[in-house]
C-alpha positions in Angstrom: 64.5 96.7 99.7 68.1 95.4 99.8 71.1 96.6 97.3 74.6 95.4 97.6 77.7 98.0 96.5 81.0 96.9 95.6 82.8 100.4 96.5 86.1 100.7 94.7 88.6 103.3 95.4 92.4 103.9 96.8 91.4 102.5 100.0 93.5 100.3 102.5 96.7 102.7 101.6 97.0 104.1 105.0 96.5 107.5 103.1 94.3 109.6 105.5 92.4 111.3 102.7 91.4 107.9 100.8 90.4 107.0 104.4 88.3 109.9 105.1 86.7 109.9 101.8 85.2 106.0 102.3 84.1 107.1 105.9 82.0 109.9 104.5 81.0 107.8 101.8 79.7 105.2 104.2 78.0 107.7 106.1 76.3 109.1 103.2 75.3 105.6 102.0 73.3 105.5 105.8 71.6 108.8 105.6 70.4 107.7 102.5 69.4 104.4 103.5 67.5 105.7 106.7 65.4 108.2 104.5 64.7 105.4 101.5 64.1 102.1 103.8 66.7 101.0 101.7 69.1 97.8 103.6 72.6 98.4 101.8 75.2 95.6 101.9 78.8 97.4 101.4 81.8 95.9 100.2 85.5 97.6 100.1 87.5 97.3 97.2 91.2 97.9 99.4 94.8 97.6 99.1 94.2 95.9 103.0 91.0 94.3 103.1 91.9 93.9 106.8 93.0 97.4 107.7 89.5 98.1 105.9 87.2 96.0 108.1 89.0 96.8 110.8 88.5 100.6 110.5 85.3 101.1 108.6 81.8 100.0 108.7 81.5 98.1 105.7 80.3 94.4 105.9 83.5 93.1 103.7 86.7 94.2 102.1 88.4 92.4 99.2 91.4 93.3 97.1 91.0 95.7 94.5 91.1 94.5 91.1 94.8 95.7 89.5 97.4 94.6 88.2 99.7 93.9 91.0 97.6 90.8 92.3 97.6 87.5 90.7 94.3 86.0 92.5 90.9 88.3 91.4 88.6 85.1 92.4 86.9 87.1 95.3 86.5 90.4 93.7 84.8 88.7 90.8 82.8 87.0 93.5 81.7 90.7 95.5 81.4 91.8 91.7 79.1 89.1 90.8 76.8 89.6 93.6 76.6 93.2 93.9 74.3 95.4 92.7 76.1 98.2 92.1 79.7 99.0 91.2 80.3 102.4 92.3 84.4 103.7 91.7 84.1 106.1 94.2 85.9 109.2 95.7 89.3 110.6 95.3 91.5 111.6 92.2 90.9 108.2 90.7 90.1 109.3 86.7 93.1 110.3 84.5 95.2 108.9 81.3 97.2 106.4 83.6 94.5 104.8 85.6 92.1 104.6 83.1 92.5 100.6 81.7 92.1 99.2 85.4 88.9 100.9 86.0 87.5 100.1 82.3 88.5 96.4 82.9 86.7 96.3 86.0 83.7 98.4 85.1 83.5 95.6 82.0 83.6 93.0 83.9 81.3 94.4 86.2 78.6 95.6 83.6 79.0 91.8 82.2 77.5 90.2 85.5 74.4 92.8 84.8 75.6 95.0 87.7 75.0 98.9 87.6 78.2 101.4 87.3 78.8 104.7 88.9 81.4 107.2 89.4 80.8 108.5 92.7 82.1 112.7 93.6 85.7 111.4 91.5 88.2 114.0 90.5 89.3 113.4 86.4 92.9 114.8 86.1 92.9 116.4 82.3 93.8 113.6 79.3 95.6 116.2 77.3 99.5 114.7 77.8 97.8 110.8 77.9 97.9 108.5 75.1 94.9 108.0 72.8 93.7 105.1 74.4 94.0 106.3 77.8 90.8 108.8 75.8 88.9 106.1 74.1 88.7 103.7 76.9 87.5 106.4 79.4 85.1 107.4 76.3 83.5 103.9 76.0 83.6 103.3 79.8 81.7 106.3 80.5 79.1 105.2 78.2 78.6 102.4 80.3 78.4 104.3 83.4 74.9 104.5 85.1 75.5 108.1 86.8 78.5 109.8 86.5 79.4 112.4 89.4 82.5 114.6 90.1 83.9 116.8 92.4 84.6 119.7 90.7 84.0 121.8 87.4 87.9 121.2 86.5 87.1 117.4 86.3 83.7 117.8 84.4 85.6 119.8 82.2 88.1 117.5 81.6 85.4 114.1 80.5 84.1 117.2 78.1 87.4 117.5 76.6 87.6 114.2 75.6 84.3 113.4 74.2 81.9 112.2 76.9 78.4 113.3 75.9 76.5 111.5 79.2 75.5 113.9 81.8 77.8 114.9 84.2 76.9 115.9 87.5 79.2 118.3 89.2 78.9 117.8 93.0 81.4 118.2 96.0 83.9 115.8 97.3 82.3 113.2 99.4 84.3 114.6 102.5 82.7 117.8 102.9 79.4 115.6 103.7 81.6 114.1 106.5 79.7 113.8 110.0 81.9 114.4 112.9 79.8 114.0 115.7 78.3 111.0 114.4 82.2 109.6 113.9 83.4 111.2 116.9 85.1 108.2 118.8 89.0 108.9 118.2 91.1 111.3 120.8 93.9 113.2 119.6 97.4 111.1 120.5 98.8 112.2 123.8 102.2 112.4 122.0 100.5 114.8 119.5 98.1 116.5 121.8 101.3 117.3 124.0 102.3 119.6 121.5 99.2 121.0 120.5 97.7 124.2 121.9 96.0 127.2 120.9 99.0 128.6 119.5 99.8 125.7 117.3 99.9 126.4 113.2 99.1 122.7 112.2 100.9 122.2 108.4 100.5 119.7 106.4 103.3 118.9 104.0 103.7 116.3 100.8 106.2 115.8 97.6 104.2 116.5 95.0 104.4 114.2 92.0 105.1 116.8 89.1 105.9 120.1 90.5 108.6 120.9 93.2 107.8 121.9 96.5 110.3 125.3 97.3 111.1 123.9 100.9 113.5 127.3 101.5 110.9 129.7 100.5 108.3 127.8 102.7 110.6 127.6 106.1 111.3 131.3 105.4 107.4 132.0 105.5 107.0 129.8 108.8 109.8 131.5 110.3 108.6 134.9 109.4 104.9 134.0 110.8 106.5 132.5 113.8 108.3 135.6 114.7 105.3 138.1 113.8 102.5 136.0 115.8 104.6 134.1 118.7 103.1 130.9 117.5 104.4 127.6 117.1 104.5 124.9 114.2 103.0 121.6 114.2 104.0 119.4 111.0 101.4 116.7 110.7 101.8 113.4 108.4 98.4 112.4 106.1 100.7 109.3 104.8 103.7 107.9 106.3 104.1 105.0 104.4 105.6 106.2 100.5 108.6 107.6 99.5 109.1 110.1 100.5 107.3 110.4 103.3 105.3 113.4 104.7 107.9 113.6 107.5 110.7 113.2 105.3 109.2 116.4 103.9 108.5 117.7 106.6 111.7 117.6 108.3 113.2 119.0 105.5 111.6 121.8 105.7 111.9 122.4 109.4 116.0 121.5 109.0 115.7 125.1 106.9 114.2 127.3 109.7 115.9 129.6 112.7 113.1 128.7 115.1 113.0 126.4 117.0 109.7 126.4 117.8 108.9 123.3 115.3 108.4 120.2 116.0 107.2 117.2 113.2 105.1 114.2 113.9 106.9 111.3 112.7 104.1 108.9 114.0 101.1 107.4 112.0 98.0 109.2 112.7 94.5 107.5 112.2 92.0 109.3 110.2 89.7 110.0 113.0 92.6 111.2 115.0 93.7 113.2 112.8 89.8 115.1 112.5 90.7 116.0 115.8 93.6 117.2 115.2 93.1 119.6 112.3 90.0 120.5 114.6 91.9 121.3 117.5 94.1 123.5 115.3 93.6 127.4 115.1 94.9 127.4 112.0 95.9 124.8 109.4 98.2 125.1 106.4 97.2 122.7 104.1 99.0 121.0 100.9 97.5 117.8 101.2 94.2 118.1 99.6 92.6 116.6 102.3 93.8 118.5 105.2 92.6 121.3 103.4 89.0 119.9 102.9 88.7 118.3 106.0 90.0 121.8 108.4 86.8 123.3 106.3 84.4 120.9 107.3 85.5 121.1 111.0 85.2 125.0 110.7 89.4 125.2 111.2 90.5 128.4 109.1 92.6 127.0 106.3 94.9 128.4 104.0 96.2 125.8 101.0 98.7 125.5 99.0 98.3 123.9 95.6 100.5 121.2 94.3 97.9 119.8 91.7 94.8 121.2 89.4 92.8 119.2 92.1 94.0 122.0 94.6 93.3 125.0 92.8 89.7 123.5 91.9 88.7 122.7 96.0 90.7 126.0 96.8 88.4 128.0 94.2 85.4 126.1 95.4 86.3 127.3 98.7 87.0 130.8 97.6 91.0 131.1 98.3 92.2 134.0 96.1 94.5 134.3 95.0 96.1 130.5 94.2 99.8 129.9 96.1 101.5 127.3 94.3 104.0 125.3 96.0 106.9 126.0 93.7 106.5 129.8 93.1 106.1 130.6 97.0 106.3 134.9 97.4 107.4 134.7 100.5 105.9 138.5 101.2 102.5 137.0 99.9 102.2 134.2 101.4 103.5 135.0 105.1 101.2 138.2 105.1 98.3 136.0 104.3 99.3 133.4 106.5 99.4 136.4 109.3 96.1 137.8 108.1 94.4 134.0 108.9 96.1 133.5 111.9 94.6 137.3 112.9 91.2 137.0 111.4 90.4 133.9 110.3 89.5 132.8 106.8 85.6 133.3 106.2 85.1 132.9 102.9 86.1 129.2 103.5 83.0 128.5 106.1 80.5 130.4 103.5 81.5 128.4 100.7 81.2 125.4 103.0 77.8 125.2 103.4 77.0 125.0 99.8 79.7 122.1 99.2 78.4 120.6 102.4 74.3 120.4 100.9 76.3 118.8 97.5 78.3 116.2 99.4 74.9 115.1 100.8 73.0 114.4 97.9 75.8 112.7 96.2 73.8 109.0 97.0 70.5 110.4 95.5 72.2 111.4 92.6 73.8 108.0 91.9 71.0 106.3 92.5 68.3 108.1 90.1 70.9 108.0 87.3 69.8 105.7 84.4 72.5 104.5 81.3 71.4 105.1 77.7 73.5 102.1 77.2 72.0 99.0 75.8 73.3 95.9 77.6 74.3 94.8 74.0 76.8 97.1 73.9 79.2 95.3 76.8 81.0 93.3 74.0 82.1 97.1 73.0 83.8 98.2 76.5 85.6 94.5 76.7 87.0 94.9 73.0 88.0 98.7 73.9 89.6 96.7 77.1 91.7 94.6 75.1 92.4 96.8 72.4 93.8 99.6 75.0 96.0 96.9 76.6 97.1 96.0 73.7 98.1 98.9 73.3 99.9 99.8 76.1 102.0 96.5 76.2 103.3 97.2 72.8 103.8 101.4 73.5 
């Protein structure tokens, strides 16, 4: 048997935990193939459909279907032929993205072509518009299997009204497979600076709250003088404003040592596993560094910038939560000591569990069956245009 997926998600942005998050997925999608006999075709919904192709085993890329481009002819042509429709991975759900992924999943559903959400995070709809609500409502409805990452994002669909199932997985990254992706070296300019008394951080602005740069360099400059150790700042996306090494220098422009230095260079994804994996210890605020130092069994202690945090950082059994704008900087450089001293095991015994989730993510999707008659596609479209609407005239 042959299936085709149109995969959609925040790929092609050069942000190393989108990237990460289609290479487990892809992976997944083979393990599940090679135990089902099933041939899947994969195509990329990305921001680059060339950076895509070029990176990732997937047998073609188009551009995503948003706003910003003018031309949709050939992702209505992948959408037309696939199979499947599967929005999948990352923090994609919430009451500003929702009218994108209802327009697609309409137009989608119209060819005859099966919807899934595939391990998503669903920021809470609370401080959204209404119709941010109903058109997540009446998409959901039309979704074949729904899956999440995390009880905070099932929560969240509950809150609102969805009545499907919801199936409360793992992020698709802790399924990731390093040995079978292990084809990337760590940079020479990186690994020059990298040793086993490296603390690897990973830095970002957060969107809402502040990050308290002088109570963090305080913290590094009190673990640097307690274990010896140096600091490592490490980029997960170079390319917005502002950057993770704007951040990170910032931050390092703050502390007394000078026993910091801050990659200013793009790293690759698969580099970048190395990397955190190389690391003795990793001090993670992009969500991503914190998930993926976990997999590669590199003690991790996170700080949250986003309900997404606290949720993986529960999952993985960090107590209690450090939040990036009320930083105790007693707290957090003792625990940051205590990791560096002993490790953090609670993190590779929750890990299994998330691990065994992540991998039967694909099952799940698969064996999911809509309630919804295809009658009821006229339904999502008119929600569609109603929410846009709308939103034009808010």
């Amino acid at each position: 048997m042959s299936k085709t997926i149109l995969l959609d998600g925040y790929y092609g942005a050069r942000n190393i935990g989108d990237e990460l998050i289609l290479t487990s997925l892809i992976q997944l999608i083979q393990q599940y193939s090679d135990r089902t006999d099933t041939d899947y075709r994969i195509i990329a919904g990305s921001h680059n459909p060339n950076h895509t192709v070029t990176h990732h085993d997937v047998d073609a890329a188009v551009p995503r279907f948003t706003p910003s481009i003018d031309d949709h002819r050939a992702w209505l042509r992948a959408a037309r032929e696939a199979d499947e429709f599967w929005i999948g991975g990352g923090g994609l759900f919430g009451p500003r993205k929702m009218l994108k992924y209802a327009a697609s999943a309409s137009v989608a559903r119209s060819f005859g072509t099966r919807v899934a959400t595939v391990g998503i995070g669903v920021r809470p709809f609370h401080d959204g518009p209404e119709h941010s609500r109903r058109v997540a409502r009446e998409l959901l409805r039309h979704t074949d299997t729904i899956t999440v990452r995390d009880r905070d994002s099932a929560t969240s669909l509950s809150d609102i009204g969805v009545d499907q199932p919801i199936h409360t997985l793992a992020d698709p990254v802790f399924g990731y497979d390093i040995v079978a992706d292990r084809y990337a070296s760590i940079p020479a300019s990186v690994d020059r600076q990298l040793d086993d008394e490296t603390l690897v951080v990973s830095v970002r602005e957060p969107e809402v709250r502040n990050l308290d740069k002088t109570a963090l360099a305080e913290t590094l400059d009190r673990t640097l003088e307690s274990t010896g150790c140096s600091i490592l700042f490490v980029p997960f996306q170079t390319n917005r404003t502002p950057s993770d090494v704007t951040v990170a220098v910032g931050i390092a422009n703050r502390m007394k040592s000078n026993q910091i230095s801050v990659v200013e260079e793009e790293i690759g994804f698969r580099e970048m596993v190395q990397v955190l994996e190389a690391a003795p210890l990793v001090i993670g605020m992009r969500l991503h560094s914190i998930i993926t130092a976990a997999v590669v069994d590199t003690p991790v202690l996170g700080l949250a910038y986003h309900p997404k945090c606290e949720s993986i950082l529960r999952q993985l059994g960090q107590d209690p939560i450090i939040w990036c704008d009320a930083i105790d900087t007693d707290r957090l450089s003792t625990a940051i000591i205590g990791a560096w001293e002993e490790g953090t095991p609670y993190v590779s015994e929750a890990k299994a569990t998330l691990r065994q989730d992540a991998q039967s993510l694909i099952e799940t999707v698969e064996k999911g069956q809509s309630a919804c008659s295809p009658v009821r596609i006229p339904l999502l479209t008119a929600e569609v245009v109603r929410a846009g609407t709308e939103k034009l005239l808010s």
